[in-house]
N, C-alpha and C positions, 0 to 999 in steps of 0.2 A: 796610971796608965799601964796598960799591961804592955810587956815584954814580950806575947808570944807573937810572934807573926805567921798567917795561915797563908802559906807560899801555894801556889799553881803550876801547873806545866803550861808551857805554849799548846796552841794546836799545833798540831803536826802541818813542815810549812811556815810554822811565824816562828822569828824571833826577835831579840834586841834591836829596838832601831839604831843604836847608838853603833856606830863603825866600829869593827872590830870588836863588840862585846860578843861571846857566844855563852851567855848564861842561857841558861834553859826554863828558868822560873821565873814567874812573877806574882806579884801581892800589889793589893789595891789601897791604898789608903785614903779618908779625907777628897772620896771623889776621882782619885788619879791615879793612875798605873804605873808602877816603879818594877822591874826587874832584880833580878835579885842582888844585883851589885849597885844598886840604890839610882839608875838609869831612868828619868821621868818618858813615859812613852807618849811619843806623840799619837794627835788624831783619834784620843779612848773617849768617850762618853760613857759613864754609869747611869744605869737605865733601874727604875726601882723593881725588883723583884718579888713578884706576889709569892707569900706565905706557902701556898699549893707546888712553887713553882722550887724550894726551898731543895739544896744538895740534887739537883736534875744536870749539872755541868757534867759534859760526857756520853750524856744520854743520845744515842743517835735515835732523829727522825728523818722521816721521809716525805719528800713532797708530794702531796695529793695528788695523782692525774687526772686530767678533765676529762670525765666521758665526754669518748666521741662516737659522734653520728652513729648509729645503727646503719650496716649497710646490707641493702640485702645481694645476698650471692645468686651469678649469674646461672644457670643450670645448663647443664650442657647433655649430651647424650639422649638417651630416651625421656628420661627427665624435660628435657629441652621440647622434644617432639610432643609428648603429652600436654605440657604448657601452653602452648601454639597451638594445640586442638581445642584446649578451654578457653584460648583469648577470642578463637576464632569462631567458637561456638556462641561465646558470651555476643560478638556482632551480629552474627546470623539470628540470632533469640531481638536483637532490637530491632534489624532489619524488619523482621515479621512482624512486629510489635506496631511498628511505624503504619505498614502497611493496614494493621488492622485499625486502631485508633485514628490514623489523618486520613486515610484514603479510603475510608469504608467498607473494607472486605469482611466477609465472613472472620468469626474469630477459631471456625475451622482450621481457617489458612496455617493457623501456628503449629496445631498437630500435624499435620499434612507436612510440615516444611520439618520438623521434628525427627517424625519417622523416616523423610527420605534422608536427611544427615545422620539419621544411626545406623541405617543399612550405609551409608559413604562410610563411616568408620570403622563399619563390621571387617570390613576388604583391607586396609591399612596395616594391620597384622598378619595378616596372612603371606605365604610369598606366593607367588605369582604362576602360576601353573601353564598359562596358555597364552603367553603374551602378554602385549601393553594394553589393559585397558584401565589402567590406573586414572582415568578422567583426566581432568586439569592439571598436571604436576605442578609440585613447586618450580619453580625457578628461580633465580636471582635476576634473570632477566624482566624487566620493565613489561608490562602488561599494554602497555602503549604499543612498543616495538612491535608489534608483531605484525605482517600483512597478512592480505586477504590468499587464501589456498583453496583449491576445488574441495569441497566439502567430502565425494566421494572418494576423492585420492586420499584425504586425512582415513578415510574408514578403512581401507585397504592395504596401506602402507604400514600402520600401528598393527596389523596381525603379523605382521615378519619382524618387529624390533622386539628383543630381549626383555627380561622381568627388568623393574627396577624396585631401587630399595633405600631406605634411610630418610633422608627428608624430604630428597627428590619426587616420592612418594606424596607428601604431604599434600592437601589442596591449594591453590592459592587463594585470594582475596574473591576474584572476581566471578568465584562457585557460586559466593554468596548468593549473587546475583541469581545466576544460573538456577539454583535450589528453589528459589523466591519465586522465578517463574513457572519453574516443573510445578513445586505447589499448586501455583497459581492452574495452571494448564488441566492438572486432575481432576481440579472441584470443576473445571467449563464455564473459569470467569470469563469475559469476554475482555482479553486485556492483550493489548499489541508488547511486543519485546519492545517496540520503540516507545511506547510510555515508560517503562522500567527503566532504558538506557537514558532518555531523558531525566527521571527522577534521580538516575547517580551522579549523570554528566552536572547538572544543574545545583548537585547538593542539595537536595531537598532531601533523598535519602541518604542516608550513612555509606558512605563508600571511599570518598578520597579523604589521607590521613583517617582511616578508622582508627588507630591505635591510639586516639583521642580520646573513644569512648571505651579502654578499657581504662580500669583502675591503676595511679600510680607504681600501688606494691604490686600488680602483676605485670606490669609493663617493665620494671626494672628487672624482672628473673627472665626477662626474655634474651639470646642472645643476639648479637648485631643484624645476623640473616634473617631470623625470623621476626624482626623488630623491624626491620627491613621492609619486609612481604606485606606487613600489614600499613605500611606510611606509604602509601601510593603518592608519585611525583607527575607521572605522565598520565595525559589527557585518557580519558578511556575510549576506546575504539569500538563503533557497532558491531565491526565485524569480528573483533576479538570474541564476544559478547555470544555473536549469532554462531560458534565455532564451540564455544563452550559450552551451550546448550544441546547442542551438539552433542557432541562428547560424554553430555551424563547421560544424556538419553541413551549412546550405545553403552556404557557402563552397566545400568541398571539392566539393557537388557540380557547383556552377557551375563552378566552375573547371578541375575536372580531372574531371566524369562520376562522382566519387567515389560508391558507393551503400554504407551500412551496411550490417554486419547487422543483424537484428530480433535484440530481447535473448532473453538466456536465459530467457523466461518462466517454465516450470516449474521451476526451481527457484527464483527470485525469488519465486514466486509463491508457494511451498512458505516460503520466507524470512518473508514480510509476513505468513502464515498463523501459524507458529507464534512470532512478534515480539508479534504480538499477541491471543496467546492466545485462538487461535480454535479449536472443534472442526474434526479433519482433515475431516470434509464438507463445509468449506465450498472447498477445492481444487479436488474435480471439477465442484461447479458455477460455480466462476470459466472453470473451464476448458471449458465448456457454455456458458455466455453467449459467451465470445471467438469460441466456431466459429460462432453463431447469429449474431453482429453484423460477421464477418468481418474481425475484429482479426489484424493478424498482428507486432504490437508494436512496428514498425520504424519508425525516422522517416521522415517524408514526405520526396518530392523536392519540386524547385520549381516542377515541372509542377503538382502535385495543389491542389486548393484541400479546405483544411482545416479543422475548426470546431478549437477550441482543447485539446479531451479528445486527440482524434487528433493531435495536432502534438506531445502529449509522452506517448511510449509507457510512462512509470513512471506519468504520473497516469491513464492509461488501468487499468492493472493494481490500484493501490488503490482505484481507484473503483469499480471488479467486483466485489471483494473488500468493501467498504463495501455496496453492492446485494445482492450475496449473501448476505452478515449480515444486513440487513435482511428480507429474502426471510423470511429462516426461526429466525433471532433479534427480531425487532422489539424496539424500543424500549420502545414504551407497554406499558400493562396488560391490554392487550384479550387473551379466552381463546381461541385458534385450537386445534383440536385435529386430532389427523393421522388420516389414514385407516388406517394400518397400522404394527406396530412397526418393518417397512423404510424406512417414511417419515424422511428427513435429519432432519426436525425432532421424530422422539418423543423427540429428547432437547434440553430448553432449558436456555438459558444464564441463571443466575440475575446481574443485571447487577450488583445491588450489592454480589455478591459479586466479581465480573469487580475491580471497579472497586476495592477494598480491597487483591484481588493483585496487581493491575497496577500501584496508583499506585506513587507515587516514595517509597522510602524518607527516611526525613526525618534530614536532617544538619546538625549546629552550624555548619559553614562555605556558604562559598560553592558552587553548585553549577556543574561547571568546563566554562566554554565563557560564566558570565554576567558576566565581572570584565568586558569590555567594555561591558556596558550599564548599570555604576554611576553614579548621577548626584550630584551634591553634597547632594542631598537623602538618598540613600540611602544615603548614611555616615554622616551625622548618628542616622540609627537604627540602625547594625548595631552587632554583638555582638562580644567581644572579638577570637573566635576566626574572625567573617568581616573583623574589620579584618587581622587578622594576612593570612588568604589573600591578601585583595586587596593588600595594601603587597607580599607576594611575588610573585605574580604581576606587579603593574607593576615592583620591583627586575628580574625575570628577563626582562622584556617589553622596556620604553624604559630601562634602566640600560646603556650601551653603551660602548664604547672613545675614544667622542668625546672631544675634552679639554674639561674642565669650564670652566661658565661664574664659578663662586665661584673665589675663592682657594683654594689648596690647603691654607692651614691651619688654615682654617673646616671644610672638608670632614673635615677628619684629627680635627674634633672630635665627630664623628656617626660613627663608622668603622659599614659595613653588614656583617652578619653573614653567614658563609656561607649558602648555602640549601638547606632540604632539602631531597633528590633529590624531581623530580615522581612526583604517583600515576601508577601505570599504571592505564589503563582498564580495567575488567574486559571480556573479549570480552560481546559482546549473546547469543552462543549460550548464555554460561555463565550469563547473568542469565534466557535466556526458558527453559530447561526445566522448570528447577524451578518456576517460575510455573505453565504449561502444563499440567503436572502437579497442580496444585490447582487450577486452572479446572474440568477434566478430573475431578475430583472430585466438585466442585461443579455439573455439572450436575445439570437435575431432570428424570425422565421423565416423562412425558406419558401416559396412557392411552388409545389410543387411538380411534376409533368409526369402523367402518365403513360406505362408501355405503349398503348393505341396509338400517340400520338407521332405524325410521321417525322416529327424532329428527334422522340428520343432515341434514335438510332447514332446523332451524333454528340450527344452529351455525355459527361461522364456521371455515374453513379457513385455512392456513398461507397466506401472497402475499397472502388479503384483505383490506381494507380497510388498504392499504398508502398512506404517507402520506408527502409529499415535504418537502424543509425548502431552499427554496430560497433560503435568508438563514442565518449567522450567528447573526442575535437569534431565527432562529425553533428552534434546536436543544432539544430537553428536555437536562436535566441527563445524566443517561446519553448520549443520544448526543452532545451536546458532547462529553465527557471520552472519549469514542470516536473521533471524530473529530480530537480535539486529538494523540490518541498515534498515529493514524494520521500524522497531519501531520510530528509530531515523525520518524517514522521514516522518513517520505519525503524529510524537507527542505523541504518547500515549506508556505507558507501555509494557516491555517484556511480562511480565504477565496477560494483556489486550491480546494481541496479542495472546499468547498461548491457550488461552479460546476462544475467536473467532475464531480461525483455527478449534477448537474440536470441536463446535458447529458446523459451517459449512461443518466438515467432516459428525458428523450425517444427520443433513438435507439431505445431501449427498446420504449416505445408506438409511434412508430411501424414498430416492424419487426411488435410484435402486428397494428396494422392490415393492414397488407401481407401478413400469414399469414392472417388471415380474412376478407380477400378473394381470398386464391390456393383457401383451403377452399369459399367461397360459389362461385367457381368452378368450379370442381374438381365440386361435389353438383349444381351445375346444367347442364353437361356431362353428369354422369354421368344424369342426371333426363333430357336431352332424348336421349341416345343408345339409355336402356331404350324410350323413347316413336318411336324409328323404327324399333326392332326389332318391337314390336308391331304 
């Protein structure tokens, strides 16, 4: 047995267990650890050493670290704003897309919607030479938020505010919109702002949470505001909507001499007629008021000074369409009776029966377009079958590819079940015929009494004793629920609606005035010119 013994040092840090030894060395032998003053160490196990691994004592390594995650970096600055134009480009390219493939439009519509978003960014760069006419700004503020403002005051007020600049600049979401209609309005589809505002309100088009359909890694380089801008929380407003169209149209005229066309009225108008189950007479004299009052449906430039009916050429057309109902449906119970059976109104609309076809058929769930205005009070009452809607809609809404804030094996104890395919909309053509069709039924004819006869001296006629409802609280039950389904099909406000009917009742009276003074003219002229012939 050899003699030599091959001593070690401790690591640095250990030594003797034995109390009071402070040898510094140890040697192994026979399996077991002894120090250099012959101290057995507790707690050693020899471990066999591979060949490869042979005089490596000393050798410092390193623990491997675990790559982690790739993360991508937020972008801030112009960086930031350029991102935000591509997230917001990449919606606008689906929005159109949507449009063309499910709703049938020309596949025009996309270059159309294209070009007017490259001249929108052409301006974006630029600073500001002549005022605010930066369109939509961003905001941080809720697209909800906003009330209803006189159209012409928006027009007039923005030439005295200062340039703005930086994101403030940016678009918001709801241009989209706005862009998809301008398109829309150039080629002379025949398509109402309130079909558009229903296809966002309803989800059927991309609009609430858009930032769903952009891609993950571009969604992460966005920063909070502009991540923000594109997850819409609050219900969308027609009249937000009717204010931003608005808006581009005086943009593009400012800036590039841009002039729309005037919409396709007659057949719009022909649309809102039988939407709302109105007899066909009441078209030609929508289309008799527009020639009389010099409507030619088109938005205003920035030249013109405007009252508010005229600044938006859809509330101009319902509100004709609302007057000419009135005209020769009224409301109340009062007996008008027509001078002949060519008279539009020998046949009347019976209203409570209007109002029975028209309304809304009545369903166990949610009706789709309302899951955003549920409030924690309003779950606490609903019914099995509107909890179920609503819990599907928000899975299919705000359930996203984000990584979870729970632990994964909490979540794995709720697993969400697949979902069933959404309802398709039935088109509105296919819902108003068959209505139309029993309205149409249901008128009642009139018998009628001619000028000659010596009683029509005390009856009243069709147009009189015509009666204006310049308020909301002053509507009768019938024409509220007229007025409401008007509203509903335009997109915009009862209260929008109320105020253009009043407006366009004046225009009204006064164009009467001005025709019976051109007549009292006109007899007195003709009275002094027999009187110089004699």
């Amino acid at each position: 047995m050899s003699s030599y013994i091959d001593y070690h040092r401790f690591p640095r840090g250990e030594s003797c267990t034995e109390e009071g030894c402070r040898s510094r060395k140890y040697y192994i032998e026979d399996g077991k650890k002894f120090c250099q003053r012959g101290h057995e160490q507790a707690g050693f196990t020899q471990t066999q050493q591979d060949e490869d691994d042979w005089n490596q004592q000393g050798r410092k390594t390193r623990k491997k670290k675990e790559e982690k995650e790739k993360v991508e970096k937020v972008l801030s600055g112009l960086d930031a704003s350029n991102h935000y134009l591509e997230c917001f480009q990449l919606i606008l390219r689906k929005q159109s897309r949507w449009l063309i493939e499910v709703k049938g439009f020309p596949p025009e519509l996309e270059i159309v919607v294209r070009d007017l978003w490259t001249s929108r960014i052409q301006d974006l760069h630029k600073p500001e030479e002549r005022g605010g006419y930066g369109s939509t700004m961003f905001s941080s503020q809720s697209e909800g938020e906003n009330t209803d403002t006189d159209g012409a005051r928006s027009m007039s007020s923005r030439r005295s505010k200062g340039s703005v600049v930086g994101k403030e600049k940016l678009p918001k979401l709801i241009e989209t919109l706005g862009l998809c209609y301008l398109g829309m309005l150039l080629l002379r589809l025949p398509v109402s702002l309130g079909e558009l505002y229903k296809w966002a309100a309803k989800e059927e088009m991309i609009y609430t949470r858009a930032i769903k359909e952009i891609p993950k890694d571009m969604r992460t380089r966005l920063p909070p505001y502009y991540y923000a801008a594109l997850e819409i929380r609050a219900q969308l407003k027609g009249s937000s909507l009717y204010r931003t169209v608005l808006q581009l149209v005086e943009f593009y005229n400012h800036q590039f001499e841009m002039v729309f066309p005037p919409l396709n009225a007659p057949l719009l108008i022909f649309k809102h007629v039988r939407d709302l189950g109105l007899p066909v007479e009441i078209y030609p004299a929508v289309r008799r008021l527009s020639t009389m009052l010099g409507f030619d449906f088109s938005y205003p430039t920035i030249t013109k000074r405007v009252h508010e009916i005229q600044a938006y050429p859809e509330i101009q057309i319902i509100s004709m369409i609302i007057l000419a109902t009135k005209l020769s449906h009224p409301f109340d119970s009062i007996t008008r009776i027509p001078e002949s059976d060519l008279d539009p109104t020998a046949l009347k609309l019976d209203w409570a029966r209007w109002r029975k076809t028209m309304g809304e058929r009545s369903s166990d769930g949610l009706k789709q377009g309302d899951e955003i205005k549920v409030t924690d009070t309003d779950v606490l009452g609903m019914s099995e079958k509107k909890m179920d809607d609503y819990l599907d809609w928000y899975q299919r809404t705000w359930i996203d590819d984000r990584d979870a804030k729970m632990a994964e094996q909490i979540l794995e104890l709720f697993p969400l079940e697949e979902l069933p395919p959404k309802p398709v909309a039935e088109p509105m053509q296919e819902q108003s015929i068959p209505r139309v069709k029993q309205v149409q039924q249901d008128l009642i004819a009139q018998k009628p009494l001619p000028l000659e006869d010596d009683e029509s001296e005390k009856i009243n006629r069709p147009g009189e004793l015509y009666r204006r409802y310049r308020r909301v609280e002053d509507l009768p039950e019938n024409a509220r629920v007229f007025y409401e389904k008007a509203a509903e099909n335009t997109g915009s406000s009862l209260k929008m609606l109320v105020r253009g009917v009043v407006q366009l009742e004046t225009l009204m009276e006064n164009w009467n005035l001005a025709d019976r003074k051109r007549r009292l003219l006109a007899e007195q002229q003709s009275v002094s010119s027999s009187d110089d012939e004699d």
